[in-house]
N, C-alpha and C positions, 0 to 999 in steps of 0.2 A: 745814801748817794744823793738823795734828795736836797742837801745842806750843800752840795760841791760843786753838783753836773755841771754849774757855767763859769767855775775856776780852770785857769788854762791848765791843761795837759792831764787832766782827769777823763778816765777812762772807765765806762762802764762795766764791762764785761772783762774780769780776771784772766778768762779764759783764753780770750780774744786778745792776745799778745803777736799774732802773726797777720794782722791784716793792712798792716802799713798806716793804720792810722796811728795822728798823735795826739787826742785830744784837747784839741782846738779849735772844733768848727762850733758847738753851742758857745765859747768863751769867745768867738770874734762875730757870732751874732748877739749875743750880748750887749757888746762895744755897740757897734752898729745903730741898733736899737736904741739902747742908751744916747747915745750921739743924737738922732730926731729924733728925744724927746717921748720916748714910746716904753713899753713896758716890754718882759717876755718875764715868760716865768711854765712849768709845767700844771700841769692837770692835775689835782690831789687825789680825784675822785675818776680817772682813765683806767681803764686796763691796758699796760704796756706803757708806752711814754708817749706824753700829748703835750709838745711847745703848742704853746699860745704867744704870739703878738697883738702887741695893738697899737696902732701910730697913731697922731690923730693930725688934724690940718690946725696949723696955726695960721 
């Protein structure tokens, strides 16, 4: 999952088919981030899932 989570409309949990989401809140913070110049990426070394941002000041 790791290679996709910030592709729009990917969805982690298989199971989780009935919670109204549609996997596209890490794929429009992404964008976002991307847009100022900033980074986002996950934690290799977390337990569970750990976004990380970083923006900097231009």
């Amino acid at each position: 999952m790791r290679e996709t989570v910030f592709e729009p409309f990917v969805r982690g949990d298989q199971a989780r088919r009935s919670d109204g989401g549609s996997g596209l809140g890490l794929a429009i913070a992404r964008s976002s981030v991307e847009r100022h110049a900033g980074q986002i990426w996950l934690d290799p070394e977390a337990e569970g899932t750990v976004v990380h941002i970083r923006l900097t000041k231009t």
